[in-house]
C-alpha positions in Angstrom: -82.2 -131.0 54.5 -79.5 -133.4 53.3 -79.6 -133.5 50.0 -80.0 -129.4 50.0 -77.1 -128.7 52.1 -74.8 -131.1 50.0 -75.9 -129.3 46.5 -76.4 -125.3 48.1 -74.0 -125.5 51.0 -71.3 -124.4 49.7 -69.1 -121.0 49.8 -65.4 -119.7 48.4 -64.1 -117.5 50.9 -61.9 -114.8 50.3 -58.1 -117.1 50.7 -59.8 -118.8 47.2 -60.7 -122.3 49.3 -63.6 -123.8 48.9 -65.8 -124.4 52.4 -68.6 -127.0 51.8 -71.2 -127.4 54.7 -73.0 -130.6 54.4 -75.7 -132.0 57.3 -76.9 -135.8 57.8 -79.0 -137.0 60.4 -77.6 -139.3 62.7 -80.8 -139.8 64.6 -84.4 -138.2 64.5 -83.3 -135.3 66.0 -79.4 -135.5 65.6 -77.6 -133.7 62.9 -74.6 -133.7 62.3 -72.9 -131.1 60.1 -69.4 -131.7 58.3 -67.6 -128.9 57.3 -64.9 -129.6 54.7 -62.4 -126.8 53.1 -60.7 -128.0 50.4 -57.3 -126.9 49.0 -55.9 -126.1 52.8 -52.1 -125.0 52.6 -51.4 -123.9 56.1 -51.3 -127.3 58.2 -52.7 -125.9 61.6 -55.8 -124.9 59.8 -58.9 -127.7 60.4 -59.7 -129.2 57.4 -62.6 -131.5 58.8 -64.5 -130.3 61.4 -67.8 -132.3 62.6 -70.2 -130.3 64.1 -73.2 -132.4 66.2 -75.9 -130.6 66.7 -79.3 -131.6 68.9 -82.5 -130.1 67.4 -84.1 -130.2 70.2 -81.5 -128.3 72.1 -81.8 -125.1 69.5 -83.8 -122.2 70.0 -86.0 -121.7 67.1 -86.0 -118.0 67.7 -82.1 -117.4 67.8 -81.8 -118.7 64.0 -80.8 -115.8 62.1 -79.4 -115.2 58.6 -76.1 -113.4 58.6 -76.3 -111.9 54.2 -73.5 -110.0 53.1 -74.0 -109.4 50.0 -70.4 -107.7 49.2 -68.6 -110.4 50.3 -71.2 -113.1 48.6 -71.3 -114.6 51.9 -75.1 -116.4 53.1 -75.1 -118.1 55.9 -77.1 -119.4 58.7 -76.4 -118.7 62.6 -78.3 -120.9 65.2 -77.4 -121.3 69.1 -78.6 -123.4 71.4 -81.6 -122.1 73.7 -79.4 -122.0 76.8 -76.8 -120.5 75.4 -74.2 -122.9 76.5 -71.5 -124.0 75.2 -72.4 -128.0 74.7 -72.3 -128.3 71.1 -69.4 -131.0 70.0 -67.0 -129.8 67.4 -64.4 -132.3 66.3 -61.4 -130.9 63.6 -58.9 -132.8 61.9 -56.1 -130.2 60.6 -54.4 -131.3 57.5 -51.7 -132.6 59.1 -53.9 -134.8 61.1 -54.1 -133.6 64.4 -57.5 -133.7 66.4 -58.9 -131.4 68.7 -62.6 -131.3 70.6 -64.3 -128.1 71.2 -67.5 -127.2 72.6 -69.4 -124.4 71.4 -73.2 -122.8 71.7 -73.4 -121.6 68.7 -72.7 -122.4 64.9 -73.4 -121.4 61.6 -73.6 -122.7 58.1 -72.6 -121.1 54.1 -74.4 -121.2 51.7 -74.2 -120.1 47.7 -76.9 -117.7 47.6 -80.0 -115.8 49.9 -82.8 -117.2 48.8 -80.9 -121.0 49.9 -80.0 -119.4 52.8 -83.3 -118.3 53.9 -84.6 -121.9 52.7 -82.4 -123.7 55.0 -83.2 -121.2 57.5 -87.4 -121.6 57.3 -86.5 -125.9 57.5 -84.1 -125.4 60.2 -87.0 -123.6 62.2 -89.5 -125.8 61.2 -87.1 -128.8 62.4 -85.9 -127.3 66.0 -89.8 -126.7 66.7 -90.7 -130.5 65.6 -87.8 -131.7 67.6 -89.4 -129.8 70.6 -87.0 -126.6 70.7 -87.1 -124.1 72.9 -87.1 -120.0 72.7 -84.2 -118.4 74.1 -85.6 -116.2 77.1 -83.5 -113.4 75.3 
């Protein structure tokens, strides 16, 4: 999945930056997913944000694919199977200010549907090697 994410992951949003999503395991079952958005003018906005995500703590059924195909925009929405918020999300604005969040849920871009639903089929296939969960919902 590393190698994919690095070459597909990747989406111009509307403001005409460029947001590159880009995984790397950190353990078996550890991912981590860095986020970068390149020609950032507004200082508050993050720049970096590190997302670290534990397979095993996904619910295979909860990964969706969000395809809008007006906007060009492909991406991949996954939560964690308890729905709560215990995902780490670091950012570092351009100005170089740090903040931690926790989240349940992410998602990632990517340049077209068909790697979209790629990434989507491994990331299933991944959460249910890692011993994931079904949301009860």
């Amino acid at each position: 999945m590393e190698n994919f994410t690095w070459a597909h992951g990747i989406r111009t949003l509307n403001t005409g930056q460029v947001r590159h999503d880009a995984i790397h395991s950190e353990s078996e079952c550890v991912v981590v997913d860095e986020i970068s958005v390149s020609s950032v003018k507004n200082e508050a906005q993050p720049s970096v944000t590190i997302v670290t995500l534990s397979l095993s703590d996904l619910a295979p059924n909860a990964v969706r694919l969000e395809i809008d195909k007006s906007e060009e925009s492909y991406a991949v929405e996954f939560e964690r199977s308890d729905a709560s918020a215990k995902i780490e999300m670091q950012t570092e604005t351009s100005d170089g200010k740090k903040q931690t969040y926790w989240i349940a849920q992410e998602q990632m871009f990517f340049d077209s549907e068909d790697s979209a639903k790629r990434f989507s089929r491994a990331l299933i296939r991944a959460i249910n090697l890692c011993g994931g969960k079904p949301a009860p919902y």
